[in-house]
N, C-alpha and C positions, 0 to 999 in steps of 0.2 A: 317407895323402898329403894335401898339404893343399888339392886341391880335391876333398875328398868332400862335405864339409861341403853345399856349396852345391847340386850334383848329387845329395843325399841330400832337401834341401828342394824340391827340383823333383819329384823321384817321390812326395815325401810331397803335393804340389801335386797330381799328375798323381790317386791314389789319392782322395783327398777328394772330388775335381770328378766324376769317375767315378763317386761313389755318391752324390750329393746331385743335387738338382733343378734346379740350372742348367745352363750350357753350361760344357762344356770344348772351349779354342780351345789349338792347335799351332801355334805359329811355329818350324821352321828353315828354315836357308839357311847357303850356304858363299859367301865372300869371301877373294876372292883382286886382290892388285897387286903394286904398285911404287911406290916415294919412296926419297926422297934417304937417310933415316934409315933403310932397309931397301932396297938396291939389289940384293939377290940374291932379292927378293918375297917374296910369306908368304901363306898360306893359313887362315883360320881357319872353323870350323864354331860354328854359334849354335844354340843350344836354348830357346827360351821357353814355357812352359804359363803359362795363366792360365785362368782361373776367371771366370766373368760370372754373376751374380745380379742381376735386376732392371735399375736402371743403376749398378752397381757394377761393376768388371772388377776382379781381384787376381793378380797374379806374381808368376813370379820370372824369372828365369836367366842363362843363363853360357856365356859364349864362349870355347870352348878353341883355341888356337894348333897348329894339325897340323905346318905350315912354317915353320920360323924360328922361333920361339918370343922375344919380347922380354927374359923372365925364366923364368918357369913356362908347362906346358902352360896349367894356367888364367889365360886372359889377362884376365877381367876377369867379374863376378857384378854382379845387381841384384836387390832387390827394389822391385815398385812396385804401385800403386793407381790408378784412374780413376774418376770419374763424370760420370753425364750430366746436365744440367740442357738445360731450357728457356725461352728468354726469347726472345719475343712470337715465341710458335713456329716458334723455328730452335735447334737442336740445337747446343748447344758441350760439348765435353770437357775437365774439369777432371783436370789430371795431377799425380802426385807418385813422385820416385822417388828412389832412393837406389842409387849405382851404387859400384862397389869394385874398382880395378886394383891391384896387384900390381907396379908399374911398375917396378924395379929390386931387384934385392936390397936397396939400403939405401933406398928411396925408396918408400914407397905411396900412391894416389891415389884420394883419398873425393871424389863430386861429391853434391850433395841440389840436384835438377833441380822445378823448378813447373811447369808452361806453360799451357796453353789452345788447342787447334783447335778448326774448324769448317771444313764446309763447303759450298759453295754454286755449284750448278751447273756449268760448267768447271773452278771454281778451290777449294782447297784452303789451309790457312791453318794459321799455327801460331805463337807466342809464349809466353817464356817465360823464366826465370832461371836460369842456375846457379851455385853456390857449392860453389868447390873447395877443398880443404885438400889439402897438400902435406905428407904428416910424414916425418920419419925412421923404419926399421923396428927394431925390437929389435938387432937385428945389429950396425945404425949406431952405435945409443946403446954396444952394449958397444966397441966400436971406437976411438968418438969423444966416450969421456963430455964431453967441454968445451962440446960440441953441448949438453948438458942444462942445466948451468949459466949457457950466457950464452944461452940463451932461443930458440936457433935451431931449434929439433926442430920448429918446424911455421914453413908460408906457407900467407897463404889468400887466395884471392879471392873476394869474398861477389858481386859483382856482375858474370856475361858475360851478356849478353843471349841469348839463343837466338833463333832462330826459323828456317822452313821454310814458303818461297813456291811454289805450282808450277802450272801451268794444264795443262788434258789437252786432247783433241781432242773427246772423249763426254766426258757425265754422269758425276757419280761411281758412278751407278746402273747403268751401264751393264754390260753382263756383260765387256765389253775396254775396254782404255784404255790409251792412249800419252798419257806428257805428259812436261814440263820444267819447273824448277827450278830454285831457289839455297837454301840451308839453309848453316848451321856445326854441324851436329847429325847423325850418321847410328849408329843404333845404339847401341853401347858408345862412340862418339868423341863429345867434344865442344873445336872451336873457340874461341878469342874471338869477336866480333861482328867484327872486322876481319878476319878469314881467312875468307870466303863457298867455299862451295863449288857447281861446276854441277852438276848431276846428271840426265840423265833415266830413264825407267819405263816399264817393260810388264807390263799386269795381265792375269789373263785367270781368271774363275772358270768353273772346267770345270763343277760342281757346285753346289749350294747347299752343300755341306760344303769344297769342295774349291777353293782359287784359289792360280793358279802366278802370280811374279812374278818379273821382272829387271830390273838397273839398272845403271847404266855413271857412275861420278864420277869431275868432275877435282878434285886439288887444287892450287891457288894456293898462290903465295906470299904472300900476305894483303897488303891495302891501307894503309900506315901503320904495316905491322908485323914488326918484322926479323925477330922471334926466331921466326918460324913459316918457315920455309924448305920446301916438301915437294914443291912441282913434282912432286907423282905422281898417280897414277890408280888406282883400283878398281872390278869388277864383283861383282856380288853376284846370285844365285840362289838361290829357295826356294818353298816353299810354304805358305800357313797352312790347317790343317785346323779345321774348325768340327764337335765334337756337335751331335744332336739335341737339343734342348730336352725 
């Protein structure tokens, strides 16, 4: 089937981190709503392993579609990379990742995401670039060869700004935290810069290995921008588990 592939690179992820000398970190969670584009809601479950050595962090993973499905159960795969740097000792994360939907039978959707967070005391910060390509899928081309010849099999956009504001009530240090937000970025979705969305968060690490978290977003109809119509909402639940070092 053809989301093994990427499910086959998470365990081969999960296997390596497990015998080698850094930390292996677990991120899922389930997400579930409603919008205009899906009015009967949808459910999907997320799986992330990564891998952290020194200040490097390495991933992958994949969001399968349980309810409603857009096209395939595998609703969308990444892989990506992090590091840490320091300057004039405060901590920023340098991000890179390369994300991969599955968006229609004839349509597939490649994003290659940059950013940068950090954060500092209340507040939490994050900027960053995406560029999206739009192609036609094999299926289309045989369908629609004329698609090939007059040049239309791909659209791209090199330039959506990203980014992800939000203040809590404690320290990011804190072992709980509630805060609030606007971002056009959540997970596997990514916005233009004109469709903001609200969102707020409950952190709670039970453990030093162990922290639960929930979140509740709206989405708008974006500012100056027709073609995003979604008027809907989503929650999301999950946990990220942390190895020992």
């Amino acid at each position: 089937m053809k989301f093994k592939k990427p499910l086959i690179f998470n365990f081969l992820l999960l296997f390596c981190a497990s015998t080698s000398m850094g930390q292996l970190i677990i991120e899922t969670c389930l997400t579930t709503g409603q919008n205009q584009t899906k009015p009967k809601g949808y459910l999907n479950l997320t799986f992330c392993p990564s891998y952290e050595i020194k200040q490097w962090t390495f991933g992958a993973g994949a969001e399968l579609a349980v309810l409603n499905p857009q096209n395939t159960m595998l609703d969308a795969w990444k892989l990506d990379a992090e590091r840490k740097i320091n300057i004039t000792e405060h901590e920023y994360k340098l991000y890179g990742g390369f994300y991969y939907r599955p968006f229609s039978e004839y349509i597939r959707e490649l994003n290659f995401v940059l950013s940068v967070k950090t954060e500092y005391g209340h507040f939490r910060g994050m900027i960053g670039n995406n560029s999206r390509i739009w192609r036609l899928s094999g299926k289309a081309l045989e369908e629609w060869p004329e698609a090939d010849s007059a040049g239309t099999t791909m659209k791209k956009e090199w330039r959506n700004m990203l980014y992800n504001f939000s203040a809590h009530l404690n320290k990011t240090d804190h072992p709980w935290n509630i805060g609030v937000g606007i971002s056009n970025t959540n997970g596997f979705f990514f916005n233009q810069e004109t469709t903001p969305m609200l969102f707020g968060r409950y952190e709670n690490k039970m453990t030093k290995s162990l922290e639960l978290y929930a979140e509740c977003w709206l989405q708008q109809a974006g500012f100056a921008n027709l073609q995003a119509q979604y008027f809907g909402f989503f929650v999301k639940g999950g946990l990220i588990w942390k190895s020992g070092k």
